[in-house]
VMD Tcl script that draws the C-alpha trace (Angstrom):
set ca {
  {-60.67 -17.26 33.27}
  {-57.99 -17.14 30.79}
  {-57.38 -20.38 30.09}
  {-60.73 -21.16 29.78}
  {-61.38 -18.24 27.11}
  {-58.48 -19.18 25.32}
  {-60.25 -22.72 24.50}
  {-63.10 -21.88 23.17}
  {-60.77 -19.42 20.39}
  {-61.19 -21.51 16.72}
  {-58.85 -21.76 14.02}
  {-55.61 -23.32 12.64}
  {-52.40 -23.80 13.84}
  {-49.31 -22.69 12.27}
  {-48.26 -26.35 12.34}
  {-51.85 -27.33 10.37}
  {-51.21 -24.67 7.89}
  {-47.44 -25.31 6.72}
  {-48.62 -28.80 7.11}
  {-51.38 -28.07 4.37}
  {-48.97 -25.95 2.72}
  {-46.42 -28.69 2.04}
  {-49.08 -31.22 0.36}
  {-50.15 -28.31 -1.86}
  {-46.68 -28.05 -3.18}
  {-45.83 -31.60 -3.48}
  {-49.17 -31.65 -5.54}
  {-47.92 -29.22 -7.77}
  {-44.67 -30.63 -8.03}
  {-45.91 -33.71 -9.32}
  {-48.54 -31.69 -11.33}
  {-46.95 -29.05 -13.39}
  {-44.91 -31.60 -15.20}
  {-47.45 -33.60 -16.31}
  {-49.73 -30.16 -17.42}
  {-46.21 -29.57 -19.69}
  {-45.99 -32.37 -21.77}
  {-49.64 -32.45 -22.03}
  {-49.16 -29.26 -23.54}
  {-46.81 -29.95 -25.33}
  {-48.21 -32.96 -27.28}
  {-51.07 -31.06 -27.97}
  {-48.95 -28.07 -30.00}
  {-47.68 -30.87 -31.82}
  {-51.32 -32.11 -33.48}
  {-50.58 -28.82 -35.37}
  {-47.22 -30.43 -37.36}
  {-48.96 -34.00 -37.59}
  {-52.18 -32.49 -38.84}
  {-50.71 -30.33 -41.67}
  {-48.39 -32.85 -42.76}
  {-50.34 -35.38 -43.04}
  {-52.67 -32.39 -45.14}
  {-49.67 -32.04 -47.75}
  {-49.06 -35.74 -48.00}
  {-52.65 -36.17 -49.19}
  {-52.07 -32.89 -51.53}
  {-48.62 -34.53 -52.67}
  {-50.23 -37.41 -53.50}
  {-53.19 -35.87 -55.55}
  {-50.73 -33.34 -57.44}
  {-48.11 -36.69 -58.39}
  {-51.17 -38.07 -60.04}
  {-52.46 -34.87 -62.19}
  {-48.93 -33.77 -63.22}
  {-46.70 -36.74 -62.79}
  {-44.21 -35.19 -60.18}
  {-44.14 -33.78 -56.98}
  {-43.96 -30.36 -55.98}
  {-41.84 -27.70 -53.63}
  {-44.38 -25.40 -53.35}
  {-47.01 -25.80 -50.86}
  {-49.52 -22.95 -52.42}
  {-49.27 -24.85 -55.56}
  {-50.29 -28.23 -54.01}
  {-53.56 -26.22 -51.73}
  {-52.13 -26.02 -48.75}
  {-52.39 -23.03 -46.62}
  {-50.60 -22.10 -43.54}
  {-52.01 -19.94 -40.66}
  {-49.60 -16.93 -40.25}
  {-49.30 -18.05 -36.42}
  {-48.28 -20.99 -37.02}
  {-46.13 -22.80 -34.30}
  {-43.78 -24.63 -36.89}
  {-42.29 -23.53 -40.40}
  {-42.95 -25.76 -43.30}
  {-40.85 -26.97 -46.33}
  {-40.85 -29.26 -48.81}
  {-37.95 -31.06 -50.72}
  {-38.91 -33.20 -54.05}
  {-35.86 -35.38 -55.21}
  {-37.12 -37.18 -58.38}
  {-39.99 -39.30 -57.25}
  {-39.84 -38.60 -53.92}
  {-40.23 -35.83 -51.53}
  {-39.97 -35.45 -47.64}
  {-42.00 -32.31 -45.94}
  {-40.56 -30.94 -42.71}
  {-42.40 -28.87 -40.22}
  {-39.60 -27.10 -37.70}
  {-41.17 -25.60 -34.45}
  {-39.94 -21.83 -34.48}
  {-37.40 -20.83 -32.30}
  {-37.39 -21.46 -28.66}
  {-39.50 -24.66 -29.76}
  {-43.07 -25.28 -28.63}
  {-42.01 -25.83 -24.91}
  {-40.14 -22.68 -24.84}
  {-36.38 -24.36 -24.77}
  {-33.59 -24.78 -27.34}
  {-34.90 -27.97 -28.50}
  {-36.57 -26.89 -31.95}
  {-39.44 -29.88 -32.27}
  {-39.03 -31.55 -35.93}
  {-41.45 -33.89 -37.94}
  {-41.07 -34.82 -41.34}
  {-43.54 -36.89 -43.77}
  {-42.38 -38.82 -46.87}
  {-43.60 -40.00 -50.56}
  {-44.71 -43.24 -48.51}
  {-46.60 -41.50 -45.23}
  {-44.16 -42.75 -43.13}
  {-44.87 -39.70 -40.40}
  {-41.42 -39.11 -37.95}
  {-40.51 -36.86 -35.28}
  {-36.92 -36.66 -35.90}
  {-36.12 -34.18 -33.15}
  {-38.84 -34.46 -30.39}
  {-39.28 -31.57 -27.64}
  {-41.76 -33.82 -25.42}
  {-38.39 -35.22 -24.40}
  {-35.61 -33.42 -25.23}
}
mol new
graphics top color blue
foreach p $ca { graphics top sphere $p radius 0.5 }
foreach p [lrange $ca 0 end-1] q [lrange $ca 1 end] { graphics top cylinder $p $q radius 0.2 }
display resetview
């Protein structure tokens, strides 16, 4: 009678469920990783959208006034407080470079500060990449 009630008892084994266990965390091994730099590429539309904002502002302002400026207010562009990167602007003569630097730990949350800078030409550069570093 005992073996016979014990048969018709449904469910898992502990084997099945470590089993099932396992393949959940292999899946999120390979998972995570991916979510990251996904992530992470995404923060960085933020750098390539605004520079790309004050090259176009640069560009107007050279051909009012005949130079470039430093000042980012003075060319229309506006920053969000929250910003994820701090922006500058260097003019040397006829040129100028703007640099957006992620704000400490970086946009990934490590010491690898994420860097993009834009020039007088639109040549667009991510001189210190967190995606990979």
């Amino acid at each position: 009678m005992f073996s016979r009630l014990h048969r018709s008892q449904k469910g898992f084994t502990l084997i099945e469920l470590m089993i099932v266990v396992v393949i959940i965390g292999i899946l999120a091994a390979m998972a995570i990783p991916r979510f990251m730099t996904a992530s992470t590429k995404s923060k960085q539309s933020e750098a390539k959208q605004i520079l790309k904002q004050v090259y176009v502002m640069e560009q107007a302002y050279f051909q009012e006034n005949g130079a470039y400026s430093a000042n980012l207010a003075t060319i229309g562009v506006s920053v969000m407080a929250q910003a994820r990167y701090a922006y500058t602007v260097v003019v040397n003569g006829a040129a100028f470079t703007a640099t957006a630097n992620a704000a400490d730990p970086g946009i990934d949350d490590d010491a690898t500060a994420d860097t993009w800078t834009i020039d007088q030409t639109g040549l667009l550069t991510n001189t210190v990449n967190d995606v990979t570093g």
